[in-house]
N, C-alpha and C positions, 0 to 999 in steps of 0.2 A: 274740831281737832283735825291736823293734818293727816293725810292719807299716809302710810305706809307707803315706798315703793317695792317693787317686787321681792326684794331681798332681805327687804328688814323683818324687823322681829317689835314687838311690843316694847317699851322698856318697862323695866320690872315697877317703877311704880304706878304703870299701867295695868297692870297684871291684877284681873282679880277672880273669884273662884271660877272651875271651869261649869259649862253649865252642861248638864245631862238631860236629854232631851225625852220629850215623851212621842209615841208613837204618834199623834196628831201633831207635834211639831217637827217631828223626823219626816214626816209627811209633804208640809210646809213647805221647807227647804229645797227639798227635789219638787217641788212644783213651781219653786220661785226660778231656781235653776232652769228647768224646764221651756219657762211661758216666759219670765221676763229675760233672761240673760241668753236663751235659745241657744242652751246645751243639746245638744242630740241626745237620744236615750244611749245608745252606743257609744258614744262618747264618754258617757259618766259610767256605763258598765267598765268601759276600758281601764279609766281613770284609776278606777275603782282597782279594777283584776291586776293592775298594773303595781299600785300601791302594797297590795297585800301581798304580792309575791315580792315586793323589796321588806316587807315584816319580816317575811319568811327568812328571809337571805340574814337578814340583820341581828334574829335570832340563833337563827344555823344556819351558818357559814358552809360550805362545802366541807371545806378541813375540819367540823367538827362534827360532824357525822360517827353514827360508832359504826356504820357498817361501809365495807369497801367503795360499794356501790351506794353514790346519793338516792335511794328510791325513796319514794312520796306516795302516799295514798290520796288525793283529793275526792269528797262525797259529793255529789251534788244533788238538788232538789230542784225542780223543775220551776219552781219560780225564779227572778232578780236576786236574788243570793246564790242559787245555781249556777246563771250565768255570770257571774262575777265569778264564782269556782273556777270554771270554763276560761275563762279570761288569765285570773291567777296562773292555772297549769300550765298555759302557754308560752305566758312569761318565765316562768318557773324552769320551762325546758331552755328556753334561750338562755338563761342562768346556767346551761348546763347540770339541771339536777336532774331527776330522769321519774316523771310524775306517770300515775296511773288515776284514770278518772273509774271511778262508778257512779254512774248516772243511769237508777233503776226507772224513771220515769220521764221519757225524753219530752221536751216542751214542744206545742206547736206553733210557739211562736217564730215567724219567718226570723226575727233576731236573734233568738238564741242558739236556731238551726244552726245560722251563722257562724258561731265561736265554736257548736258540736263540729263543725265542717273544717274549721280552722285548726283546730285539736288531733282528729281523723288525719290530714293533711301533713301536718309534723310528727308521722309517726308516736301519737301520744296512743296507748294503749287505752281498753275502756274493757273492765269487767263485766262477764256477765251475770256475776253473784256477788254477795258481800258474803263471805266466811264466817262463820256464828261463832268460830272455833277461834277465838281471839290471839290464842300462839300461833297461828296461821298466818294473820295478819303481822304480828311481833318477828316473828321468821324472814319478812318476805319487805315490811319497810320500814325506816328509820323513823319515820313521824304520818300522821295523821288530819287532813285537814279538812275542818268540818262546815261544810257551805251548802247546808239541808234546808235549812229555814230561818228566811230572817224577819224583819219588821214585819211586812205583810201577812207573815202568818199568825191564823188563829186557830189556836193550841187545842180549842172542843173538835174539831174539824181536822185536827189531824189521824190519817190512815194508814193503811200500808201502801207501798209498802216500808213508810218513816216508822210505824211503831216498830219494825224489825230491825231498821238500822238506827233507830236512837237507843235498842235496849242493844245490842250492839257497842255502839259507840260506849254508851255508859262503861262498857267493861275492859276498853284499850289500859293497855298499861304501859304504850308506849308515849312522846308527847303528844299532842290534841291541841288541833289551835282552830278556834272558831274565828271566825269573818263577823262582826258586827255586833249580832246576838246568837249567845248559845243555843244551838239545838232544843228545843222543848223548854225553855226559857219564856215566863213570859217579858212582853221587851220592858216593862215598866216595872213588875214587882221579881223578878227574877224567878227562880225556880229550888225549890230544895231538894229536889225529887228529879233531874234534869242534870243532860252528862256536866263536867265539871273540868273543863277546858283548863291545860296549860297554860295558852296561850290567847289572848283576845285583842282584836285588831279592830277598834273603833271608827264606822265608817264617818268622814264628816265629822261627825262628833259624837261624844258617849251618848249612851243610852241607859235610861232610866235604870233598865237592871243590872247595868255593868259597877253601881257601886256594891253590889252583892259577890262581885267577882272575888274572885279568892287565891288563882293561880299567877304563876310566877311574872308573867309580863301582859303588861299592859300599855297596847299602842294605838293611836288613833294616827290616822289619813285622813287629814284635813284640809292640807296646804294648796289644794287647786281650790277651795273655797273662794271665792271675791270675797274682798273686804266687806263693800258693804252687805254682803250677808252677811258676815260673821257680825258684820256691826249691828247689823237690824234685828237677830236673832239672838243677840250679846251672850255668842257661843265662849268668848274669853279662851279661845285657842292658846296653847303654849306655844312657847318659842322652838322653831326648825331650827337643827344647825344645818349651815351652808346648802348646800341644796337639795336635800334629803326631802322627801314626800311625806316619812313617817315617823313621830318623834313619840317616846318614851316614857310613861308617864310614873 
């Protein structure tokens, strides 16, 4: 079958389900990217940070904000969903919204340094508590966004101080949009018991727990994929409009 050029799309009687990936094939993919196609790890974080903060935008628009001030809460976790947070809120501020990171657990990875130094740099604020008092939080910003723990994590093994900010998160009642897989989620069976996101922003492509999802929108960033991984992985990606990063599902 003919390749796709940059701009196209599937035609719908190519279109067949989409596939949701398990954590050894979520795995895969960033390895193929990786080793055969020599993505930089930076490069796919960026991709990534990059993607999720146009979710954001394309959910809530500036103008739709309830409060005068566009403020933003971003959480981060010290692993690759952290720094994808990290990434987000930078983008997020060139958007003109006006992000606050908490990041209770800073990574030592010289990469992730990077985007904390990048954040620091643009005047991006960084808490040195998370609030337990959840109208604290509702007071102070319009949405929440949660990039604590993704694929990589395993859920026996998680500590503080995540048991403090996911029984936290659980209780926002503002929106809540997770990055990938929700907070205390496990990535393949989901979680009943684990916060319960507004919003979810499918990296690459869904994951196993995201058909457990249940809140209002659901978006994957997929579209820097190569073809033929999406072909070799028969991810069944939907169709982009126009040149949009993150489409709707």
């Amino acid at each position: 079958m003919e390749k796709p050029g940059c701009n196209s799309s599937y035609s719908k009687k190519e279109i067949q389900q989409l596939r949701y990936l398990s954590r050894e094939e979520a795995e895969a993919i960033e390895k193929e990217l990786l080793e055969e196609f020599r993505f930089g790890q930076q490069q796919l974080l960026e991709i990534l940070g990059h993607a999720c903060a146009m979710a954001v935008a394309k959910v809530f628009p500036l103008h739709s904000l309830a409060k005068k001030q566009p403020t933003l809460l971003v959480v981060c976790g010290c692993e690759q969903n952290g720094a994808i947070g990290l990434a987000c809120a930078r983008h997020l501020r060139v958007f003109e919204y006006e992000p606050t990171i908490f990041y209770p657990k800073r990574s030592s990875n010289p990469l992730y340094r990077d985007f904390t130094t990048q954040c620091e740099k643009m005047d991006i604020p960084f808490l040195s508590y998370l609030p337990t008092e959840v109208q604290l939080i509702s007071d102070a910003y319009n949405l929440v966004i949660d990039a604590v723990l993704g694929v990589e994590a395993n859920l026996g093994e998680v500590a503080e101080p995540y048991i403090s900010v996911l029984s936290t998160l659980k209780q926002i009642r503002i929106p809540l949009i997770s990055l990938d897989v929700p907070s205390g989620w496990d990535v393949e069976t989901g979680s009943s018991e684990g916060i319960s996101p507004d919003v979810l922003v499918s990296l690459a492509a869904p994951k196993r727990c995201a058909t457990r999802f249940m809140g209002k929108h659901h978006l994957v960033a997929g579209r820097f994929l190569p073809y033929d991984v999406q072909k070799k992985f028969e991810l069944n990606l939907p169709e982009y409009t126009g040149t949009e990063c993150v489409v709707s599902l």
